[in-house]
Residue frames as qw, qx, qy, qz and C-alpha x, y, z in Angstrom:
[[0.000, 0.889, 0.459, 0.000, 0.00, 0.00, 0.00],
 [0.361, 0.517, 0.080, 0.772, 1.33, 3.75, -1.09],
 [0.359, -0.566, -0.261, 0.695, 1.78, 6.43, 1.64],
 [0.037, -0.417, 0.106, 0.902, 1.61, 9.16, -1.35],
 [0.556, 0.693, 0.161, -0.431, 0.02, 10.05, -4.25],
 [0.254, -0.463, 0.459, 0.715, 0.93, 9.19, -7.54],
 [0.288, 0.617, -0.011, -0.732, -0.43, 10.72, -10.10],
 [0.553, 0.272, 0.713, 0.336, -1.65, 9.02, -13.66],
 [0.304, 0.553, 0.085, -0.771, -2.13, 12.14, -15.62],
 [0.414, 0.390, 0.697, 0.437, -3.69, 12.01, -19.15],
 [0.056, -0.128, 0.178, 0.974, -4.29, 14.73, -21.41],
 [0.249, 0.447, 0.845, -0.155, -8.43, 15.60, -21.80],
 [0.060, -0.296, -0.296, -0.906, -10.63, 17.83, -23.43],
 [0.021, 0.554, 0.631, -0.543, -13.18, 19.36, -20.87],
 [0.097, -0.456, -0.454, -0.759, -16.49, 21.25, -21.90],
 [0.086, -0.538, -0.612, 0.573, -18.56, 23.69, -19.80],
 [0.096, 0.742, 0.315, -0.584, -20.83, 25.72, -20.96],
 [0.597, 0.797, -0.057, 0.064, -19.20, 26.11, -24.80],
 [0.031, -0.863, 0.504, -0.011, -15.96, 26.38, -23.47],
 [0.987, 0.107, -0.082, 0.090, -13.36, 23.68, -24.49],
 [0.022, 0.846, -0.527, 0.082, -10.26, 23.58, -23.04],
 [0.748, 0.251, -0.608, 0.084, -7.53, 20.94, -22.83],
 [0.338, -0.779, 0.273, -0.451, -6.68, 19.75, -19.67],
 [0.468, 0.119, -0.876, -0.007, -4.57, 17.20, -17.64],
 [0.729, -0.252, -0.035, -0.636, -6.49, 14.54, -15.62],
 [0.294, -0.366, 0.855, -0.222, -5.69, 12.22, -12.91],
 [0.609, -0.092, -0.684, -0.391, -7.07, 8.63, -14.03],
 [0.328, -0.252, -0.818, 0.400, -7.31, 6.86, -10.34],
 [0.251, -0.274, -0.436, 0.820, -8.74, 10.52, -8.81],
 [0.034, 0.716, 0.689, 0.109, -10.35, 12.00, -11.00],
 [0.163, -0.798, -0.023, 0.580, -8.74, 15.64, -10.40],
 [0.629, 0.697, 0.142, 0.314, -7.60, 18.24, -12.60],
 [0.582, -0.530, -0.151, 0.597, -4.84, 19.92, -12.89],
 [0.251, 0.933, -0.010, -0.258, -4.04, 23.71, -13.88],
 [0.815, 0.261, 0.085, 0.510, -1.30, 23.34, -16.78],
 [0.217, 0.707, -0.203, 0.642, -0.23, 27.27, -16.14],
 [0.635, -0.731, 0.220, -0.123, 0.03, 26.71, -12.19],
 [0.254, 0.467, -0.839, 0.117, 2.46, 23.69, -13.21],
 [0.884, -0.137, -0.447, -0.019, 3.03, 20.43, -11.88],
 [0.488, 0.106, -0.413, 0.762, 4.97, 19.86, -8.34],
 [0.313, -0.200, -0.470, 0.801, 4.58, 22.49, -5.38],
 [0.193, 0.168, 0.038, -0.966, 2.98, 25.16, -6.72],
 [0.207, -0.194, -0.896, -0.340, 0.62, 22.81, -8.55],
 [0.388, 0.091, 0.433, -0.809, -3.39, 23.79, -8.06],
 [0.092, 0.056, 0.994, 0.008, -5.51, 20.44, -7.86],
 [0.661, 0.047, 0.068, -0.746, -9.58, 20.85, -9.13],
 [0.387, 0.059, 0.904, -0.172, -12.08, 18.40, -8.31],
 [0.505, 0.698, 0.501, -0.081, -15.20, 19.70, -11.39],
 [0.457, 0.539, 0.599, 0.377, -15.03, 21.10, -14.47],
 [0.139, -0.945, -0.269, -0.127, -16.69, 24.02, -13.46],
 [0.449, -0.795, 0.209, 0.352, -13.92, 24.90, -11.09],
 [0.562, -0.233, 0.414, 0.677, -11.28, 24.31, -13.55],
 [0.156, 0.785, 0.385, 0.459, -12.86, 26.66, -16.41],
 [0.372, -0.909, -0.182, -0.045, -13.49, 29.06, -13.46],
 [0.552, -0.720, 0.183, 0.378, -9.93, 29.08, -12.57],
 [0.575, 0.072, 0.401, 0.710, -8.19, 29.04, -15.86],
 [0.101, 0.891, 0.251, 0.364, -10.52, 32.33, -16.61],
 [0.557, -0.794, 0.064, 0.236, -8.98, 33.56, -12.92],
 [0.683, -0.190, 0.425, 0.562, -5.56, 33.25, -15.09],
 [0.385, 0.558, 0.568, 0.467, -7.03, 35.23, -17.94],
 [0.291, -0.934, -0.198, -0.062, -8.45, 38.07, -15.73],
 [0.669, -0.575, 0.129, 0.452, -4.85, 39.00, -14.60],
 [0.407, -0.176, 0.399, 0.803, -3.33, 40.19, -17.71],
 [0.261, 0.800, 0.478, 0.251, -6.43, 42.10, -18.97],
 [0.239, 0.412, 0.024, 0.879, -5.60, 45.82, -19.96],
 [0.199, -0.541, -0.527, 0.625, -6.30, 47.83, -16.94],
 [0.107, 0.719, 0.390, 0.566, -9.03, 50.56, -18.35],
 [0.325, -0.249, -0.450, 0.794, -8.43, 53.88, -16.67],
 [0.056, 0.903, 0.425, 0.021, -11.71, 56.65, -16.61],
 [0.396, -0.178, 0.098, 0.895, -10.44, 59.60, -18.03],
 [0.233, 0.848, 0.459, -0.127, -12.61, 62.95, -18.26],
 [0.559, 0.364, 0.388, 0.636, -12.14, 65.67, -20.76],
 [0.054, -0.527, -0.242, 0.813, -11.43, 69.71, -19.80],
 [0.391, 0.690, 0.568, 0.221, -13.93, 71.78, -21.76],
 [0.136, 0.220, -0.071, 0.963, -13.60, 75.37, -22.86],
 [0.100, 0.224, 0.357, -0.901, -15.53, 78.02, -21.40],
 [0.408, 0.225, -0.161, -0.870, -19.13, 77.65, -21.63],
 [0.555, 0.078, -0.808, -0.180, -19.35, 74.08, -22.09],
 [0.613, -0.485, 0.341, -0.522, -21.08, 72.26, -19.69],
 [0.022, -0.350, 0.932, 0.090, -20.03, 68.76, -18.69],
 [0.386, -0.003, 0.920, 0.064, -21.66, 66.29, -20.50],
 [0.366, 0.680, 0.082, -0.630, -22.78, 67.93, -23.08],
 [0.835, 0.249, 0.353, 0.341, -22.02, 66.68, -26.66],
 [0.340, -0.403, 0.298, 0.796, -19.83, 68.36, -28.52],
 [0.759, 0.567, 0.278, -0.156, -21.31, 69.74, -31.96],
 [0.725, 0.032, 0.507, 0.465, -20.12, 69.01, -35.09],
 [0.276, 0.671, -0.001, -0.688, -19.55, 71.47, -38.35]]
């Protein structure tokens, strides 16, 4: 009898919702694992689908372009939020 884990991974295709992603998948367990966490230490283990979608978006969300709200000085007379016209 084994004292540790050891992993059978296999490469899968998971679907949720429309979303197909590749992913790798313990055979005995039945977990997934995140291929951008890695294998080893850092290594982050899902038990559904769901969650693993959910977290590989969590990976996506991180390197989106950070939008910054930026407001425009008018000239004199202008009130804010007005439209500008056109000629």
């Amino acid at each position: 009898m084994a004292l540790q884990w050891e992993p059978q991974w296999e490469e899968v295709v998971v679907e949720y919702r429309g979303i197909r992603l590749k992913a790798l998948r313990d055979r005995v367990t039945g977990v997934y694992a995140c291929p951008i966490c890695g294998l080893g230490e850092r290594a982050t283990y899902l038990f559904t689908v769901k969650d693993y979608v959910f977290h590989i978006y969590s990976h996506a969300r991180r390197f989106e372009a950070q939008r910054i709200a930026v407001e425009r000085a008018g000239e004199e007379g202008e009130e804010e939020g007005e439209p500008e016209e056109e000629e």
